[in-house]
C-alpha positions as CSV (number, residue, x, y, z in Angstrom):
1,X,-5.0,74.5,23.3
2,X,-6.5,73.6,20.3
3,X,-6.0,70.8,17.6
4,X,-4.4,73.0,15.3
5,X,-1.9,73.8,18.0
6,X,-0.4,70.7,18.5
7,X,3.2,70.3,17.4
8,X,6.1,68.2,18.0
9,X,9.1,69.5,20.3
10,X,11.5,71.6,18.3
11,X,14.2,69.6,16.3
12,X,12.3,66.5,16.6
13,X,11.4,66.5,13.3
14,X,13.8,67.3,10.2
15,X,13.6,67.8,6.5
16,X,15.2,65.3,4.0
17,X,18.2,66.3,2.3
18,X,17.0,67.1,-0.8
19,X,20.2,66.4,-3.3
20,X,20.5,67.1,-7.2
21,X,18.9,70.6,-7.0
22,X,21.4,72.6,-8.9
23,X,24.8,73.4,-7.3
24,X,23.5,76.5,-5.6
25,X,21.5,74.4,-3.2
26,X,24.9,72.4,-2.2
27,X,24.0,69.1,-2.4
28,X,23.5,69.2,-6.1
29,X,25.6,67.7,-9.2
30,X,27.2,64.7,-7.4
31,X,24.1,64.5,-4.7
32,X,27.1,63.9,-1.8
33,X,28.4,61.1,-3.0
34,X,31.4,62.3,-4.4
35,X,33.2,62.2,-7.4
36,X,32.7,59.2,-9.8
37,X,34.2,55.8,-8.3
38,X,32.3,52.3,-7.4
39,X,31.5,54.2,-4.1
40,X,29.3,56.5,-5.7
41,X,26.9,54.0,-7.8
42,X,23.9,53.0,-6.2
43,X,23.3,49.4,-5.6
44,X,26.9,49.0,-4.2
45,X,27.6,47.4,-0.6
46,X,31.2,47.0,-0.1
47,X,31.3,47.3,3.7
48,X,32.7,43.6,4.1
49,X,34.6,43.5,0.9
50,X,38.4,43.0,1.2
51,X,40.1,43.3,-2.3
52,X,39.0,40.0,-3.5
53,X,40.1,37.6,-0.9
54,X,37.8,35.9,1.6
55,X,36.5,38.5,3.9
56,X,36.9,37.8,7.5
57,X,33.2,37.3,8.5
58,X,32.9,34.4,6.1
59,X,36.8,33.4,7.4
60,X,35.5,33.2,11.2
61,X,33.7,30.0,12.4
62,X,29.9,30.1,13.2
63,X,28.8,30.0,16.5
64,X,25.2,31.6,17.2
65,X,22.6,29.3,19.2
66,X,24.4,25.9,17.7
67,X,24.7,24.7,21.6
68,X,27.9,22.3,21.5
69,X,27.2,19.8,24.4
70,X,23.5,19.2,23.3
71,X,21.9,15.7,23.7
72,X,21.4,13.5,21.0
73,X,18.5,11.4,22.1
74,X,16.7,8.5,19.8
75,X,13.3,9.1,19.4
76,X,11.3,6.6,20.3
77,X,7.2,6.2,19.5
78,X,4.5,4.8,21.0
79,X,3.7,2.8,17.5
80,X,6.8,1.3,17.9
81,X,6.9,0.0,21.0
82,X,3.1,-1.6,20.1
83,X,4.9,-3.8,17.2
84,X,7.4,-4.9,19.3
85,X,4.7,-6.5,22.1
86,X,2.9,-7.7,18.7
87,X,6.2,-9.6,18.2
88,X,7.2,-10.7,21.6
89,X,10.7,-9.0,21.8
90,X,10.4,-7.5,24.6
91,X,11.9,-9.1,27.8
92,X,10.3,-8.9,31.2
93,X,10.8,-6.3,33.9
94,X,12.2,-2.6,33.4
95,X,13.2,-1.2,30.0
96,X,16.2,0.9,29.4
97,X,17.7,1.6,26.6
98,X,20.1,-1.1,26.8
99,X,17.5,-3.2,26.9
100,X,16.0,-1.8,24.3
101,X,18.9,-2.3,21.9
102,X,19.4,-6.0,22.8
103,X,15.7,-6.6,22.0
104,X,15.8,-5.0,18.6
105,X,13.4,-1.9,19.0
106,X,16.1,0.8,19.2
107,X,19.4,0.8,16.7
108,X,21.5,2.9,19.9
109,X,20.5,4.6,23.1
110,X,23.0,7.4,21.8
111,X,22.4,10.0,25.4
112,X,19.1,8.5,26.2
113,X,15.8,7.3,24.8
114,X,13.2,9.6,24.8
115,X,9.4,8.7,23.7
116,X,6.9,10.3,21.5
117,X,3.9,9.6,19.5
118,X,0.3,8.7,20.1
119,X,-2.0,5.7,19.6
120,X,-2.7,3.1,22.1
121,X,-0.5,0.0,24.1
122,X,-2.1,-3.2,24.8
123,X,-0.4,-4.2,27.9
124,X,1.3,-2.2,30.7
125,X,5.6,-1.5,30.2
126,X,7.9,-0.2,32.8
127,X,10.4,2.3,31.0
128,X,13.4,4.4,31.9
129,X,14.4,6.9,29.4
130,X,15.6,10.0,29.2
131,X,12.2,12.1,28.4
132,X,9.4,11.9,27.2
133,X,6.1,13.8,25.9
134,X,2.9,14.3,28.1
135,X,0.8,12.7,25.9
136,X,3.4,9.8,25.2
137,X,3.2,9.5,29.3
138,X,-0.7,9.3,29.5
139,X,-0.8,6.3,27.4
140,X,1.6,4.5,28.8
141,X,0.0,5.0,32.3
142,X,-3.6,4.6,30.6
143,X,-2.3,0.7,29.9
144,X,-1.0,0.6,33.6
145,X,2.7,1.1,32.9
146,X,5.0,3.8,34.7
147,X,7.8,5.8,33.0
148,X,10.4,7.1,35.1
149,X,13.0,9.7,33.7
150,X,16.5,9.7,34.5
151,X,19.4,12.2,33.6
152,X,22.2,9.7,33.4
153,X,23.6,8.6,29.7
154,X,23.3,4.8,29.4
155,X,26.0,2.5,28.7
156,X,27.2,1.9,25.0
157,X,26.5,-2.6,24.6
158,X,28.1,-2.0,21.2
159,X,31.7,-1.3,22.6
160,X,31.7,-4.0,25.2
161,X,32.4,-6.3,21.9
162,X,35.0,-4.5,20.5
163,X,38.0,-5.8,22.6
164,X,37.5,-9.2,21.8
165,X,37.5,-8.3,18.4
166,X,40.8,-7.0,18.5
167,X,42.4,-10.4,21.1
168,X,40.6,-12.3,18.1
169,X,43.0,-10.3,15.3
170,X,46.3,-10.7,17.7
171,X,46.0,-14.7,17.8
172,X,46.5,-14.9,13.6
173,X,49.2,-12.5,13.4
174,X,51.4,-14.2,15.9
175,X,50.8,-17.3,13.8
176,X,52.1,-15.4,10.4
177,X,55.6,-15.7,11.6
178,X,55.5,-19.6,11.9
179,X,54.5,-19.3,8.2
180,X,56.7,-17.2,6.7
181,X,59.4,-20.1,7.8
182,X,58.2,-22.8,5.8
183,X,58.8,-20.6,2.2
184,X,62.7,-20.2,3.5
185,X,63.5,-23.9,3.9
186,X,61.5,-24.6,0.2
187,X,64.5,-22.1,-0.9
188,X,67.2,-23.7,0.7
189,X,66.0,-27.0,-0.7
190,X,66.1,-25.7,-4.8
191,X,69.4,-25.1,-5.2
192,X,70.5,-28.7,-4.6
193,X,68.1,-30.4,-7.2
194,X,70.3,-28.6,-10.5
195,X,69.4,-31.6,-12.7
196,X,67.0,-29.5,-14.8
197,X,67.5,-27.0,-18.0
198,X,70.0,-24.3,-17.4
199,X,66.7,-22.0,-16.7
200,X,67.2,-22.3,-12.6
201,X,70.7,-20.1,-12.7
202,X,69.5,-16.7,-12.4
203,X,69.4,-17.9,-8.5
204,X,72.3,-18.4,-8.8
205,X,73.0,-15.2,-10.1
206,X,70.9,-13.4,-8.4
207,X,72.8,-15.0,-5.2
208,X,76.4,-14.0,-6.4
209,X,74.9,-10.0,-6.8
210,X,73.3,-10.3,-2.9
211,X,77.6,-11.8,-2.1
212,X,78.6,-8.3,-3.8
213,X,80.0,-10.7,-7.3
214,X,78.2,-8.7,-9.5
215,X,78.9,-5.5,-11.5
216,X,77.5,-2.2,-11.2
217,X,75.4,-1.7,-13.4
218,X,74.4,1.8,-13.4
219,X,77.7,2.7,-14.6
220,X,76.3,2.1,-18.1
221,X,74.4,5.4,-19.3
222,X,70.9,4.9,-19.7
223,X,70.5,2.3,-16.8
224,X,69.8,3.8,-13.9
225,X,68.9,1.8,-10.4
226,X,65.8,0.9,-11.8
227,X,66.5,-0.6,-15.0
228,X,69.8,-2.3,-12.9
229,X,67.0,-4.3,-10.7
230,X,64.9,-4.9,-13.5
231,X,67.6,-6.7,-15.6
232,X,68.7,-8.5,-12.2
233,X,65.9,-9.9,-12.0
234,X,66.4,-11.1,-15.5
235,X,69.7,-12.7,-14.8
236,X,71.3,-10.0,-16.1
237,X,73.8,-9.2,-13.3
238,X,77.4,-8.5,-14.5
239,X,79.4,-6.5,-17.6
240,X,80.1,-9.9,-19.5
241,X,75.6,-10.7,-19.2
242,X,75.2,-7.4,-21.4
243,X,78.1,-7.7,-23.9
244,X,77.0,-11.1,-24.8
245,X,73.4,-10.3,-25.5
246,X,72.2,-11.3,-28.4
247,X,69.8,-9.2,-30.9
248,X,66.9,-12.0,-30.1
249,X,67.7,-11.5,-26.1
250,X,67.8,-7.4,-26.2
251,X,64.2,-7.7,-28.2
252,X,62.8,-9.6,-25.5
253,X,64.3,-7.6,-22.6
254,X,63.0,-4.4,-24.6
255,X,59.7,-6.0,-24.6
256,X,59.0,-7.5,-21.5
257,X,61.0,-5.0,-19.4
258,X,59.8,-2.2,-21.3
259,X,63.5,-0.4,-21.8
260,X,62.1,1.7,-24.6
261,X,64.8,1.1,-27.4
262,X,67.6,2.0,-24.7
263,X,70.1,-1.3,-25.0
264,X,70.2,-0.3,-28.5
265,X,70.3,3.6,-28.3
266,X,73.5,3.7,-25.6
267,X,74.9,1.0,-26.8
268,X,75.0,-1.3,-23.4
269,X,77.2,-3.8,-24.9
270,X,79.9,-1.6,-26.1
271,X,79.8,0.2,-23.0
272,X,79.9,-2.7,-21.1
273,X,83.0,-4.1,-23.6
274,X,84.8,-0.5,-22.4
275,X,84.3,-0.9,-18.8
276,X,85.5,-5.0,-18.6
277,X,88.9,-3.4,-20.3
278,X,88.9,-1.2,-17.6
């Protein structure tokens, strides 16, 4: 056998398609893509497209490698726990995270504490955290310190707080009802001094509507429930209140109330006239 010889199995190896060659060769004109149509434009990938609305591998929720029941450890490093023995924080004895929490170094514990970093510790610590780096773990044990890993998620301080929080929020709301009280009796008190200007009867009024004395007022057109509380709260509570108001009074109800022009456009105090003949 010689160089020259040497050839691939049979078939292995095709031609391209060679398209656009005439239409004698088959493939020519329309080169196999058909007949006009998006489809048969180059640059086009419709494969996922679904008229217009969202297709359905943008609809389905990503999963891939996100791992859902991953540990969320706080980092810890070895500059960090140096400026806390510059400061003195740090108590005596065995550090967890809960300890490390209470003392300030650490904002949580979160799943576990796990330390990083390099540099260099001036006195010897005794930790137990979740992980930690070689290199972390040679410098504690270069200033005489162990470290010894555990697998169990610390205990949360920050919610041991939290229910006498809430005991402290029950005590002021059972004293709210004691206080409400004292506003009732003030009421029952006012009624009995009427020695002053004639200002104090809409009360009384307003009393003589809650006994079912008043009229209804949203048999006028144009007041509906809304205006009707409105006005009561004006004094305005029966069909003789609205016929006897006077230009000066509907002004200052328009105003204040903000009717809009309506005593005047329905004509309350005729209506009301009508419906006391009734």
């Amino acid at each position: 056998m010689r160089l020259n010889e040497l050839a691939d199995n049979a078939g292995a190896t095709q031609k391209p398609t060679r398209v656009g060659r005439g239409i004698g060769s088959g493939k020519g004109k329309t080169g196999g893509r058909g007949v006009k149509g998006q489809k048969s434009r180059s640059g086009v990938a419709i494969k996922g497209f679904e008229g217009g609305q969202m297709p359905i591998h943008m609809r389905l929720p990503k999963r891939g490698f996100n791992k859902p029941n991953r540990l969320k450890l706080t980092e810890l490093t070895i500059r960090r726990l140096q400026q806390a023995i510059d400061a003195g924080v740090l108590p005596k004895g065995e550090l967890d995270a809960a300890a490390l929490v209470s003392a300030g170094v650490i904002r949580r514990g979160l799943h576990g504490v796990r330390v990083i970093g390099g540099g260099e510790l001036s006195s010897a610590l005794k930790l137990k955290v979740r992980g930690i780096t070689k290199g972390a773990q040679a410098i504690i044990e270069k200033a005489g310190g162990s470290v010894q890993v555990i697998e169990e998620v610390p205990a949360k301080p920050e919610k041991t707080a939290k229910p006498a929080k809430k005991a402290a929020k029950a005590e002021p709301a059972a004293k709210k009802p004691a206080a409400k009280k004292a506003p009732a009796k003030k009421a029952e008190a006012k009624p009995a001094a009427d020695k002053k200007t004639p200002a104090k009867k809409a009360p009384a009024k307003k009393a003589a509507a809650k006994d079912g004395k008043g009229d209804d007022l949203t048999k006028i057109s144009g007041v509906g429930p809304v205006f009707a509380k409105r006005l009561n709260g004006e004094g305005v509570m029966t069909y003789a209140d609205i016929a006897g108001l006077t230009k000066a009074r509907i002004a200052e109800l328009d105003e204040k109330l903000d009717l809009k022009n309506n005593i005047e456009n329905d004509d309350w105090p005729a209506q009301a006239k009508a419906l006391m003949g009734k």
